[in-house]
C-alpha positions in Angstrom: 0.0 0.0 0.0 1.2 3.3 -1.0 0.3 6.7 0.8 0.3 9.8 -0.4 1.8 12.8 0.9 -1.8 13.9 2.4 -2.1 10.8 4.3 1.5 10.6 5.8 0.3 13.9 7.1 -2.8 13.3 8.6 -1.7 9.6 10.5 1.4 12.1 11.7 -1.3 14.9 13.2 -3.3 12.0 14.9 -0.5 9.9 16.7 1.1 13.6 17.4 -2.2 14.2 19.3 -1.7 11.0 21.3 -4.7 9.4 20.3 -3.7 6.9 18.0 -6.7 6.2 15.5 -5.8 3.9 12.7 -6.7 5.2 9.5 -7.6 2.7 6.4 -6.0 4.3 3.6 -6.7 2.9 -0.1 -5.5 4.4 -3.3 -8.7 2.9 -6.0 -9.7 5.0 -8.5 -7.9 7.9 -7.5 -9.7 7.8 -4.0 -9.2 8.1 -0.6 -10.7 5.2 1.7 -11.1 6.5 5.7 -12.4 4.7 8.1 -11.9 5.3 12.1 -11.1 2.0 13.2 -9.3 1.8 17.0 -8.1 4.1 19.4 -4.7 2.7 20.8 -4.9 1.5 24.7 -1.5 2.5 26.0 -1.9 5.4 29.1 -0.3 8.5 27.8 -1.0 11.5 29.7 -2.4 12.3 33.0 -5.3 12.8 31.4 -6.1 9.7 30.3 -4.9 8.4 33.0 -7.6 10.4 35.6 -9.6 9.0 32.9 -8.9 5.4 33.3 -9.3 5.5 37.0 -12.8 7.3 36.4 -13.6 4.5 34.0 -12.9 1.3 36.5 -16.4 3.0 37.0 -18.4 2.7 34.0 -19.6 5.4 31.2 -23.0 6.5 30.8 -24.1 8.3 27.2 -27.1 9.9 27.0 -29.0 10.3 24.0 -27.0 7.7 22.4 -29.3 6.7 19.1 -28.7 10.1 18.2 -26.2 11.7 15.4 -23.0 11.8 17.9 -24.1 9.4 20.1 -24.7 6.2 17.8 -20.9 6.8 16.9 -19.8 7.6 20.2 -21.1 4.4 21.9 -18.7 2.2 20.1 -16.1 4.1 19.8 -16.1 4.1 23.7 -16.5 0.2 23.6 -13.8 -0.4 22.1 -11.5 1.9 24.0 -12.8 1.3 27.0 -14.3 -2.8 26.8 -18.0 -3.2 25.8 -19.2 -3.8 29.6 -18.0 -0.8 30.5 -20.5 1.2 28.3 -24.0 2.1 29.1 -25.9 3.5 26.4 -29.1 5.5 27.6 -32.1 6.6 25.4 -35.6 7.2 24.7 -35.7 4.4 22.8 -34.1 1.2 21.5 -32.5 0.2 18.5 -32.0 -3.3 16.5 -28.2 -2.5 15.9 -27.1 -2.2 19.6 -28.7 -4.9 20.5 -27.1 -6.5 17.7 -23.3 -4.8 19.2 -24.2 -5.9 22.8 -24.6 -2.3 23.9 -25.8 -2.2 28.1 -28.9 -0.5 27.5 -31.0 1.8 29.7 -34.2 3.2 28.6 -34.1 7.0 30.5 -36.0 10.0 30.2 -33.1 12.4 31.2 -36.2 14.9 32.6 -37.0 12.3 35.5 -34.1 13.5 38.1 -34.4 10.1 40.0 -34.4 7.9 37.3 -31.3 9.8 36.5 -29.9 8.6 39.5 -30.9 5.4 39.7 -29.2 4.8 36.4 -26.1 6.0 38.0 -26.0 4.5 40.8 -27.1 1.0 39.8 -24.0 1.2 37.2 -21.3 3.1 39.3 -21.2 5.5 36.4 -18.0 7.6 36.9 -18.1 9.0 33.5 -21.3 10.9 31.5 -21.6 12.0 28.1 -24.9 13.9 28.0 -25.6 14.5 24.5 -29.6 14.2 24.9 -31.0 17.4 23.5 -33.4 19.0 21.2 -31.8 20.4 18.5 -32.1 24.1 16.8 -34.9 23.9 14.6 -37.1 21.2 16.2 -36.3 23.4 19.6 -38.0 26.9 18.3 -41.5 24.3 17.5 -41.4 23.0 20.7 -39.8 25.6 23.0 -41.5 24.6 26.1 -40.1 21.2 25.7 -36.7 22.2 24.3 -36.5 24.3 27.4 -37.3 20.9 29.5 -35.1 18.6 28.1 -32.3 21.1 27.5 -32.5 22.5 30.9 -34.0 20.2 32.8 -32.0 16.9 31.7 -28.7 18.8 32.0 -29.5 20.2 35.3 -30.3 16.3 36.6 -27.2 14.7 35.1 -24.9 17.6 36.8 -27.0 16.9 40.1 -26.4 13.0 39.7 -22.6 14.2 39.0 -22.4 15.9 42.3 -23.8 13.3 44.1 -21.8 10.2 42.5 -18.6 12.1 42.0 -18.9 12.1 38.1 -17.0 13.4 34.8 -19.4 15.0 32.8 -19.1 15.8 29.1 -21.3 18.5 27.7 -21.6 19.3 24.0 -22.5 23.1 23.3 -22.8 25.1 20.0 -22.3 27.6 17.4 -25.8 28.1 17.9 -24.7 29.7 21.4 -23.6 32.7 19.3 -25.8 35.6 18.5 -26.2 38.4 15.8 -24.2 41.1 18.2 -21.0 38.2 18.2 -18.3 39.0 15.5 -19.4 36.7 12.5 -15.9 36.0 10.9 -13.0 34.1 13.2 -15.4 34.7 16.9 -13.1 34.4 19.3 -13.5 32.0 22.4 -14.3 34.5 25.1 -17.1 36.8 23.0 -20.7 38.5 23.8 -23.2 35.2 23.6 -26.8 36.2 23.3 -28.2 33.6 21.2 -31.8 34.4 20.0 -33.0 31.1 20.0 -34.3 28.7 22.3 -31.6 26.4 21.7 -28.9 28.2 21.5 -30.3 29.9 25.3 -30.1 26.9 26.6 -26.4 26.0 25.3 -25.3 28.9 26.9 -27.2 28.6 30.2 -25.7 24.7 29.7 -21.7 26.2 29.7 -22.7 28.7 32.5 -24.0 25.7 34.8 -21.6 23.5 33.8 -19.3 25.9 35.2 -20.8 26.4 38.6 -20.9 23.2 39.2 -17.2 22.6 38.5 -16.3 25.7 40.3 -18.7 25.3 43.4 -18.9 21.7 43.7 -15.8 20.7 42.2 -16.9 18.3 39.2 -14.8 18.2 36.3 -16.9 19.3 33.3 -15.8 20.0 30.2 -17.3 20.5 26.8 -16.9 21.8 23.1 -18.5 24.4 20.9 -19.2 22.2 17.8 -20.4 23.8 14.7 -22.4 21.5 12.0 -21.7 17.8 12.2 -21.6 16.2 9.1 -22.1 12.4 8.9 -23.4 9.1 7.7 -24.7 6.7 9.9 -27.9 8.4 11.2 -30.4 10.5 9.7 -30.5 14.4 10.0 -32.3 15.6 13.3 -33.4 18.6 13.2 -30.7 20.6 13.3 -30.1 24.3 10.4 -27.3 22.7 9.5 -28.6 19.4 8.7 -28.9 20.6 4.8 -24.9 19.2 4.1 -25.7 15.7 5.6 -29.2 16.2 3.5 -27.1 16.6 -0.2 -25.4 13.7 0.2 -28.4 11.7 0.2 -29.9 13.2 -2.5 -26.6 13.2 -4.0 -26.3 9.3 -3.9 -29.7 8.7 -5.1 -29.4 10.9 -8.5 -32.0 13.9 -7.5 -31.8 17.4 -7.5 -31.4 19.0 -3.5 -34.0 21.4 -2.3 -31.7 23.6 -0.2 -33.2 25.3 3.0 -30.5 28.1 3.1 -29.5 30.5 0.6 -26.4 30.1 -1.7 -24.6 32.5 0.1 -24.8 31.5 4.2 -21.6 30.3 5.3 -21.3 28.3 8.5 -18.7 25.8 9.9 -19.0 22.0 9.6 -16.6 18.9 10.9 -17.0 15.2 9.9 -17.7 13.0 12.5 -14.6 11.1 13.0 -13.1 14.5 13.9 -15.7 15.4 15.9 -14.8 12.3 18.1 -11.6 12.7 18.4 -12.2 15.9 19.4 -14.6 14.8 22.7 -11.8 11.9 23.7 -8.9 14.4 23.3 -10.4 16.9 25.4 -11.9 14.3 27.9 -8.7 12.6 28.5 -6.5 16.4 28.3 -4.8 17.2 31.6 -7.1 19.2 33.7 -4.2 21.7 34.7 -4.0 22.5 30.7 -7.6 23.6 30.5 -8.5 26.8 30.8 -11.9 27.6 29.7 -13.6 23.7 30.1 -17.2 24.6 29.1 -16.8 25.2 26.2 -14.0 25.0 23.3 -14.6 26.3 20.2 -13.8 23.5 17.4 -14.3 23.6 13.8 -12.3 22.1 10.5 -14.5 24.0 7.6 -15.9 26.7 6.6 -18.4 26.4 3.8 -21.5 27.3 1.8 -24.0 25.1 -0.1 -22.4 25.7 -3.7 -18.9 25.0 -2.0 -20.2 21.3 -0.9 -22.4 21.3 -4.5 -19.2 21.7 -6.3 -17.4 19.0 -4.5 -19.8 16.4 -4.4 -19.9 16.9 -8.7 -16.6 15.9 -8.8 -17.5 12.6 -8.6 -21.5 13.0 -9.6 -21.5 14.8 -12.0 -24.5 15.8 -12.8 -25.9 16.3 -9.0 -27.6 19.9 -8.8 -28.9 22.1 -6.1 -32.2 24.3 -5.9 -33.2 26.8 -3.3 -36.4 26.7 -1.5 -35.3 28.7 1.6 -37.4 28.2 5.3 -37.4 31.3 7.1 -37.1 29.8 10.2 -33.6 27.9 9.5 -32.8 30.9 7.6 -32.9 33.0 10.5 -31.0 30.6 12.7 -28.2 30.2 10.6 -28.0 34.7 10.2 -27.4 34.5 13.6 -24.3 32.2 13.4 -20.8 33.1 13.0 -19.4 32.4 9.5 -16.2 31.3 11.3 -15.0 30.3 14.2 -11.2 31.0 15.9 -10.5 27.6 17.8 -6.9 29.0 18.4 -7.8 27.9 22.4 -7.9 24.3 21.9 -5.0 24.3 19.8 -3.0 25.8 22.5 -4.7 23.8 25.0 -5.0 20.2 24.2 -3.3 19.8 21.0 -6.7 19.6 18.7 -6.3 19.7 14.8 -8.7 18.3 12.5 -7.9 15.9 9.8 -10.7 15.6 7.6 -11.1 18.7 4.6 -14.2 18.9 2.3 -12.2 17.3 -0.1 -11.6 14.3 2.0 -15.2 14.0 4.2 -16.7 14.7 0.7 -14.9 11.1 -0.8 -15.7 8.9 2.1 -19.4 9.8 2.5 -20.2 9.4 -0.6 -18.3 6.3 -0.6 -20.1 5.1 2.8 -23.5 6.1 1.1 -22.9 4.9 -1.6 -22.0 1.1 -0.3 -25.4 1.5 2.5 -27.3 1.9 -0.9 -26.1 -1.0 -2.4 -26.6 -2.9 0.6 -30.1 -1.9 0.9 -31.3 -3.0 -2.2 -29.6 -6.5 -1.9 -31.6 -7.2 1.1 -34.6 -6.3 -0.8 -34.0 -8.2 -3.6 -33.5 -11.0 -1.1 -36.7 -10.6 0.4 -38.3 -10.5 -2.7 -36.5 -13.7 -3.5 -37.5 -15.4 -0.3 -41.1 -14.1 -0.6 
């Protein structure tokens, strides 16, 4: 196997970052194969060390079925040993039961379910990543508000209580029309005007007290759109990139929610990933803002995806048919963000660019595709 310059450099950023994820790396057709595979085991800072001895306890995700979640889950399994995992959610799916995933149906709203979930599994670790995301939140405020607020302020409570690690994801959408749109630093004015992103900055602000007053270690990112393929879009303004794939790989023309011209800031998933297990197992002493980092690897516009994804179909196009609502959302967003902070920090970098996230999901589509319609021309067979 040969590797190209570009890949030399992105396996060198990874292992430099000391979490060694294995990269598959194929040259067919002019393409570039990447799949995140392993995490390596060895104990290499005092971060992951803290980590390790939070994790003879085991690790609770909530909202697991969801976008991040359904990725996180075995990612953590396999760092950490499948019976160390505990996978909570509304609901239950046919592929972890199918990957042995420790599941827990919990409503994160009910604060002594909460607990009981912790305490019957000696959580020591929780990744809360149940929410309601941006658009879905400003139809259901009231509920948003609930889960948001409510589910955060019961995991933090069960954290004080248990002596927990607590991961909290918050936003771009915790930005506001009065924050600098291009390169917003990490210490700006936040007043969101959505429900959502309220709540994401409440989220950071709690988070905080409760590692300053209580002393839990909480840490979080600022994550901008989160592009990828093993779960449906959810609700989210940004949900149009993961949306033109789709369409994309099934030959039909994308009905765009957003104009030609927003920008906004994406990362592929197995960034994204790296991203929560770098911070999570950073030394504490090295952080200095906690909740929350901003991280981001691109900065793009709907042509600026359009463009790439004809590179290899050709004849995929893009119309607008713009929804106020989103529309508004995504006006309030920065363009850019500065994530000089967690550079410094903790080392982050991301590895995937458009070019590269743009080749593997439609390859990963492409191959789901397939799949599906061999099982259904089994069925039919079988029938």
């Amino acid at each position: 196997m040969s590797f190209s310059r570009r890949a030399y450099q992105v396996c060198k950023v990874v292992r430099r970052e000391e979490i060694v994820i294995r990269y598959i790396l194929e040259h067919k057709r002019g393409g570039l194969k990447a799949e995140t595979v392993a995490l390596s085991r060895q104990p290499l800072t005092k971060g992951r060390t803290e980590l390790q001895r939070s994790n003879k306890r085991a690790i609770l995700v909530t909202g697991a079925f969801g976008q991040i979640g359904s990725e996180l889950v075995p990612l953590l399994q396999r760092r950490y040993g499948i019976e160390t995992v505990v996978a909570s959610d509304l609901r239950r799916t046919a592929r972890c039961a199918a990957n042995k995933v420790r599941i827990e149906t919990l409503d994160c709203t009910d604060t002594q379910a909460v607990l009981d979930v912790v305490r019957r599994h000696n959580i020591g670790t929780i990744y809360h990543l149940a929410a309601m995301l941006s658009a879905t939140a400003e139809r259901e405020p009231q509920i948003a508000w609930r889960l948001n607020m409510g589910g955060l302020h019961n995991v933090l409570e069960a954290a004080r209580q248990y002596g927990c690690r607590v991961f909290f994801p918050s936003t771009i959408g915790a930005f506001g029309p009065s924050t600098p749109r291009e390169q917003t630093p990490q210490v700006t004015i936040q007043r969101p005007t959505t429900l959502y992103g309220v709540t994401k900055v409440a989220g950071e602000l709690l988070c905080d007290y409760y590692a300053s007053r209580y002393g839990i270690d909480t840490r979080g990112l600022r994550l901008p759109g989160v592009i990828s393929y093993m779960t449906a879009p959810g609700g989210g303004t940004t949900d149009y990139a993961i949306e033109m794939f789709h369409y994309a790989v099934r030959g039909e023309t994308y009905p765009c929610f957003l104009t030609d011209h927003t920008r906004l800031d994406f990362m592929y998933m197995p960034d994204v990933l790296r991203a929560i297990l770098t911070l999570m197992e950073a030394d504490e002493q090295r952080l200095r803002h906690r909740n929350a980092y901003n991280v981001t690897a691109m900065s793009l516009t709907p042509p600026q995806i359009a463009a790439e994804i004809r590179k290899h179909v050709p004849h995929f196009s893009v119309s607008y048919k713009v929804d106020r609502t989103r529309q508004a959302i995504a006006n309030a967003w920065p363009n850019s963000l500065d994530d000089s902070a967690a550079r410094i920090d903790w080392g982050w970098r991301p590895t995937f660019d458009l070019a590269d996230m743009t080749k593997h999901m439609l390859q990963q589509l492409s191959s789901s595709s397939r799949r599906m319609r061999e099982n259904r021309l089994q069925s039919a067979t079988h029938q």
